[in-house]
C-alpha positions in Angstrom: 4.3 -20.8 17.2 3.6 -17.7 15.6 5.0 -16.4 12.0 4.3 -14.1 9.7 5.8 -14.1 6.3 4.6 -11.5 2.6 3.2 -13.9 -0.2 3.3 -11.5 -3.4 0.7 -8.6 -1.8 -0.9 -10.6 0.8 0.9 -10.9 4.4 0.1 -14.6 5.8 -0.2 -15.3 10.0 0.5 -18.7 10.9 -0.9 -20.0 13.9 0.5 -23.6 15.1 0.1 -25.7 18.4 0.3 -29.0 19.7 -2.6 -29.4 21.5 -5.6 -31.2 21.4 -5.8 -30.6 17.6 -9.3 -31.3 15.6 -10.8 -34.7 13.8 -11.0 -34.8 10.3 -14.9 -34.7 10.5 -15.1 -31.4 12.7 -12.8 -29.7 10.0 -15.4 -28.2 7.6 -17.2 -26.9 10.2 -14.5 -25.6 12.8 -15.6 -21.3 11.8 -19.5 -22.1 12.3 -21.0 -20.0 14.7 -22.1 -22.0 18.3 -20.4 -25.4 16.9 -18.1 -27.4 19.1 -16.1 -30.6 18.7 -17.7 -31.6 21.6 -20.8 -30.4 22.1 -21.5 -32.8 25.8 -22.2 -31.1 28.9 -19.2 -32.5 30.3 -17.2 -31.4 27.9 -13.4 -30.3 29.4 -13.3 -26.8 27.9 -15.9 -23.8 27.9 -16.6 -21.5 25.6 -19.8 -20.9 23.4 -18.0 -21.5 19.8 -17.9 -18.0 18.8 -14.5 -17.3 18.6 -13.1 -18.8 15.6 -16.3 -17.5 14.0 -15.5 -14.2 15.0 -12.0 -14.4 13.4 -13.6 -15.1 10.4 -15.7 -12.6 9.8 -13.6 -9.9 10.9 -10.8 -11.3 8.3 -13.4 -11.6 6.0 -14.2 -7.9 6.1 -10.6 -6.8 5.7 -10.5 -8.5 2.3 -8.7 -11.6 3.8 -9.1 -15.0 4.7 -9.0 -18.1 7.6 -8.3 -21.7 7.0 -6.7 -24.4 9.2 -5.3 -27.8 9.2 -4.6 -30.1 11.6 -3.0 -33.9 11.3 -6.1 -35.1 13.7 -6.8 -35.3 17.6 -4.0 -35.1 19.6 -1.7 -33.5 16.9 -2.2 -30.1 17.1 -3.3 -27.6 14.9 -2.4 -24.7 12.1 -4.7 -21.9 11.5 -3.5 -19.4 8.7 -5.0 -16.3 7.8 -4.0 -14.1 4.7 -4.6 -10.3 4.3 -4.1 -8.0 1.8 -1.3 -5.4 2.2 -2.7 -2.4 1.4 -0.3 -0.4 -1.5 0.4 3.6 -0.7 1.2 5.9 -3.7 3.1 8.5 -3.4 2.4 11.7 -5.7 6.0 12.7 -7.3 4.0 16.8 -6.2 4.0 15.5 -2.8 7.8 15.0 -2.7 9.8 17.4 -0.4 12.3 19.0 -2.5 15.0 21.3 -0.2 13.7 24.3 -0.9 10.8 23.1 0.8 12.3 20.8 3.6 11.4 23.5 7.0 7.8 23.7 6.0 7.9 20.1 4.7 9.4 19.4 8.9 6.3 21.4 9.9 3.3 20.0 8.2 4.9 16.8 9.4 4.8 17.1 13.0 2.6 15.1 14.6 -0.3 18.1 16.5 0.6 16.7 20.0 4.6 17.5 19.4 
């Protein structure tokens, strides 16, 4: 299950599942780069432990950030990340007023139109 939802001037991803969730113990390390919760070589699922070290980082460097619970083994799995939402001002010069409006349509149009 995927939602998304604005808290104040952040914008908050929920991601949930039911699957094989994560112990308690393997929680505070879950975003470290080449860790797994099972690090055997006959471990059921691939992978070098990079990906959820990779979400990190990249929602590190847009200002944001990662967490995730999960109940334990067996019970699935939330992970939530927050970004900011970035705020646009609009000068009250930069207005169209309808004198304006035709070049206003112009300057607007896209250069592949």
């Amino acid at each position: 299950q995927i939602t998304a939802r604005r808290v104040n001037s952040h914008m908050e991803i929920a991601v949930s599942d039911t699957g094989s969730g994560i112990s308690e113990d393997f929680l505070p390390f879950v975003f470290d780069r080449f860790r797994q919760a099972d690090s055997s070589h006959t471990r059921r699922h691939g992978g070098l432990g990079l990906g959820l070290s990779i979400v990190k980082q990249i929602t590190e460097l847009h200002g944001g950030s990662v967490k995730v619970n999960s109940p334990g083994e067996g019970q699935g799995a939330t992970f939530i990340i927050t970004l900011p939402l970035a705020l646009s001002y609009i000068h009250a010069s930069e207005i169209p007023t309808s004198s304006d409006r035709s070049s206003f349509k112009e300057s607007a149009r896209p250069e592949w139109c």
